[in-house]
C-alpha positions as CSV (number, residue, x, y, z in Angstrom):
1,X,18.0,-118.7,127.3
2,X,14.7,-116.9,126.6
3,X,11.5,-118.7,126.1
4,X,9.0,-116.6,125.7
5,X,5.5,-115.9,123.5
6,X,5.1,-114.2,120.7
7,X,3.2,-113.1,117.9
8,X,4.4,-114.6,114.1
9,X,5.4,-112.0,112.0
10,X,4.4,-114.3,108.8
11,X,0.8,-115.4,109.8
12,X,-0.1,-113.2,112.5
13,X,-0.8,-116.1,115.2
14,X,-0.3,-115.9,118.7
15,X,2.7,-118.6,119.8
16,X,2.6,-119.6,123.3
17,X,6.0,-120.4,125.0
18,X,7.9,-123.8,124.0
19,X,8.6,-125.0,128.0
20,X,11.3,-127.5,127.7
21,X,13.4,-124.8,125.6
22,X,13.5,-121.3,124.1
23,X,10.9,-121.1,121.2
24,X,12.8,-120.0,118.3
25,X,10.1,-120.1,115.3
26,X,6.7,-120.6,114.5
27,X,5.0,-124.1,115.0
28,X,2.0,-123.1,112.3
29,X,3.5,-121.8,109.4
30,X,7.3,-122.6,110.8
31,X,8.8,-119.0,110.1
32,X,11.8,-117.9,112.7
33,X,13.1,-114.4,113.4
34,X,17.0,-113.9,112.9
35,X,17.5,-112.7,116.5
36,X,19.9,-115.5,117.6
37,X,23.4,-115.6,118.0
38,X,23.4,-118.8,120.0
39,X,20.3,-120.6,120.5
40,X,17.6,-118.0,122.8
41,X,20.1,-115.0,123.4
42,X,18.2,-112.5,121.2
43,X,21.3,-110.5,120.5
44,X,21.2,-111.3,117.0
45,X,20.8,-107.3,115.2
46,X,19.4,-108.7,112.1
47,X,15.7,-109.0,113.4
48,X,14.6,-110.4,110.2
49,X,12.3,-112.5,109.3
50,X,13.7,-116.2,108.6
51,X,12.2,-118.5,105.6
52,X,11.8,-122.1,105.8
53,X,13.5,-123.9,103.0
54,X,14.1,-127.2,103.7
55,X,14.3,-129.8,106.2
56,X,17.8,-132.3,107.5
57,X,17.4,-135.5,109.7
58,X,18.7,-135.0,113.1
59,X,19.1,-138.0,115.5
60,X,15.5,-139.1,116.4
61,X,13.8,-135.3,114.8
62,X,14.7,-133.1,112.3
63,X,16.1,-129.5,111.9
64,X,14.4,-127.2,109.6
65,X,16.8,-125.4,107.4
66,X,16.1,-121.7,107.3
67,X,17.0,-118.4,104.8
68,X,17.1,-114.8,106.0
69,X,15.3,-112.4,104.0
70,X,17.6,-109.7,105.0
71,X,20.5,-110.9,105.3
72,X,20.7,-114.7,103.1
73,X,22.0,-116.3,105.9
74,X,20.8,-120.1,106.4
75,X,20.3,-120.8,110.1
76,X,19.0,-123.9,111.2
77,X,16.1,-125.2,114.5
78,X,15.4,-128.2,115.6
79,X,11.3,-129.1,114.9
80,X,9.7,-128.3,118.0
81,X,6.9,-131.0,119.3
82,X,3.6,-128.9,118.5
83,X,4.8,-127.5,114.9
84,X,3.0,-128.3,112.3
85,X,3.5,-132.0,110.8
86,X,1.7,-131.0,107.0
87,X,4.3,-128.2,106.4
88,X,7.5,-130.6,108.1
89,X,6.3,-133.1,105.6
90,X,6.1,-130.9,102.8
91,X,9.7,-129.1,103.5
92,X,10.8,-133.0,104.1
93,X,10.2,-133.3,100.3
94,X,12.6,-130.7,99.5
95,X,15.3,-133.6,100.4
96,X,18.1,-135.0,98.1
């Protein structure tokens, strides 16, 4: 598993590393990269950038639901503990 910084294709900000697992998408503006097969493996040849769409309850957090811009694919993350709580509540109102 790779946990390592980056910086967001979508807004342009620097991401420091998650710590307790690999970072897998942006805690400001909550875009992901499609370069996951399983979770931190970056083998994933799609590379592109991943859309957040929605957002589904998952035991005590949530995961947010994401669509590929290349590819259409929905992937999902769990919310990590520093992403941003005004765009999680916003996609949280996307919900049946």
């Amino acid at each position: 598993m790779i946990d390592e910084e980056f910086i967001c294709e979508n807004c342009g900000k620097k991401v420091q590393k998650l710590g307790y697992t690999a970072r897998d998408h942006c805690p400001y503006c909550l875009y992901s990269k499609h370069v996951d097969i399983n979770p931190g493996d970056r083998n994933n040849a799609c590379k592109a950038m991943l859309k957040p769409i929605g957002i589904e309850k998952f035991k005590n957090s949530f995961k947010i639901i994401y669509k590929c811009e290349k590819c259409n694919k929905t992937h999902k993350n769990i919310m990590a503990i520093d992403d941003n709580m005004d765009l999680i509540i916003e996609l949280s109102k996307k919900l049946n």
